[in-house]
C-alpha positions, 0 to 999 in steps of 0.5 A: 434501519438505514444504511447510516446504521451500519458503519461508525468512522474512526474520526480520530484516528490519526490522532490517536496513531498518526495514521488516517482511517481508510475505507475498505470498499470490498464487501460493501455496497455501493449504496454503503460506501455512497453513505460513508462519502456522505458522512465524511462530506458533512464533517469535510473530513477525507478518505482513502479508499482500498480495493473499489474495483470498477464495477463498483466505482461506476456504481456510486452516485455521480456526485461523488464518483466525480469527486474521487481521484481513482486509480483503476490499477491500484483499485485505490481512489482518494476522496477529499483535498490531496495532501501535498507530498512533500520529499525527498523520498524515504520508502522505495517501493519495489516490485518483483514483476510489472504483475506486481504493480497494481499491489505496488501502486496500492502502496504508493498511493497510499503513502501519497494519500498520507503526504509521503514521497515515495519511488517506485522501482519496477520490473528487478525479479530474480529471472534477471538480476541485472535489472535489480543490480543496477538500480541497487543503489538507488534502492539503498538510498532510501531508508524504508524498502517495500518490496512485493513480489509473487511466484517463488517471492525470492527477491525480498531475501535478496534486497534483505541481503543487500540493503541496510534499511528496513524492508517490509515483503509484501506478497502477492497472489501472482504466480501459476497452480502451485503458487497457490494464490500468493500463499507459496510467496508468503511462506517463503518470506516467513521462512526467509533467512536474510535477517529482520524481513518484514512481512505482511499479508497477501496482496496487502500494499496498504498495510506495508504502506502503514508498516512503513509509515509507523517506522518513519514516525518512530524515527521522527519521534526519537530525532524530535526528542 
């Protein structure tokens, strides 16, 4: 059995959702994800790529670690011709913590991979409000609101307090002992009381990205009808 054995791509994907497949690197090999960058070469296909860490980046064969556009941070890289992202930006991604960024900056990336613009407001936790009040404006401009945060999460029930639009927590697995790896900041949005707060799994700004996404596609649909 060779490498090519163990994967089958969802080429169609975006036909069938409107959303792009995305190759999630952890618990693959090198020599597996080196084999999907080969499939999708042969079919001119492009892919984005969650949670390659370095190690693993630096591993690949060169051909196709240089054909990548990597974000150590995000851990995110992007393989193939970049979408151009066109404005203005709909999705405010807002992070509690410059902690929060690398799950952040997974969001982004994954937005621009589809060729959404986005705006990235950074560093507005509740240890101090100031920060958040005065980008709070900007915040409600936009439509759609990811908002991720860890320790005691508290931030997206605020934003759900303040903001009309859709917003979408993303827990992280920021925080000390008892934030138990993001599962404290999870709970809290579960047991939020502003009204209508989104959430998704821990760490996971991709899936916020694609909650996103399906938001604006629907609205695009209905005003398209």
């Amino acid at each position: 059995m060779s490498v090519s054995d163990e994967f089958t791509l969802d080429f169609a994907r975006a036909d069938r959702i409107g959303l792009e497949e995305a190759v999630y690197c952890a618990g693959k090999s090198p020599a597996q994800v080196d084999a999907i960058l080969d499939a999708a070469a042969e079919r001119a296909a492009r892919f984005l790529l969650t949670r390659l860490d370095p190690d693993k980046h630096a591993a690949l064969r060169a051909v196709h670690r240089e054909a990548l556009d990597y974000c150590p941070v995000s851990r995110t890289a992007v393989f193939g011709v970049a979408r151009a992202v066109e404005g203005p930006a709909r999705i405010a991604v807002v992070a509690a913590g410059t902690s929060d960024v690398p799950v952040a900056r997974e969001a982004l990336r994954t937005l621009a991979y589809q060729g959404r613009a986005a705006t990235l407001v950074a560093d507005v936790g509740v240890a101090g409000l100031w920060r958040l009040t005065r980008r709070l404006e900007e915040i409600r401009a936009h439509p759609v609101v990811i908002c991720v945060a860890g320790m005691d999460a508290a931030l997206p029930s605020v934003l759900g307090g303040l903001v009309a639009g859709a917003v979408i927590g993303v827990p992280t697995s920021v925080g000390y002992g008892v934030a138990e790896g993001g599962r404290t900041a999870l709970d809290a949005m579960l047991a939020s009381c502003a009204p209508g707060l989104a959430v998704v799994n821990i760490d996971n700004g991709y899936g916020a990205a694609c909650a996103a996404l399906r938001l604006l596609h629907a609205a695009e649909r209905l005003a398209a009808a």
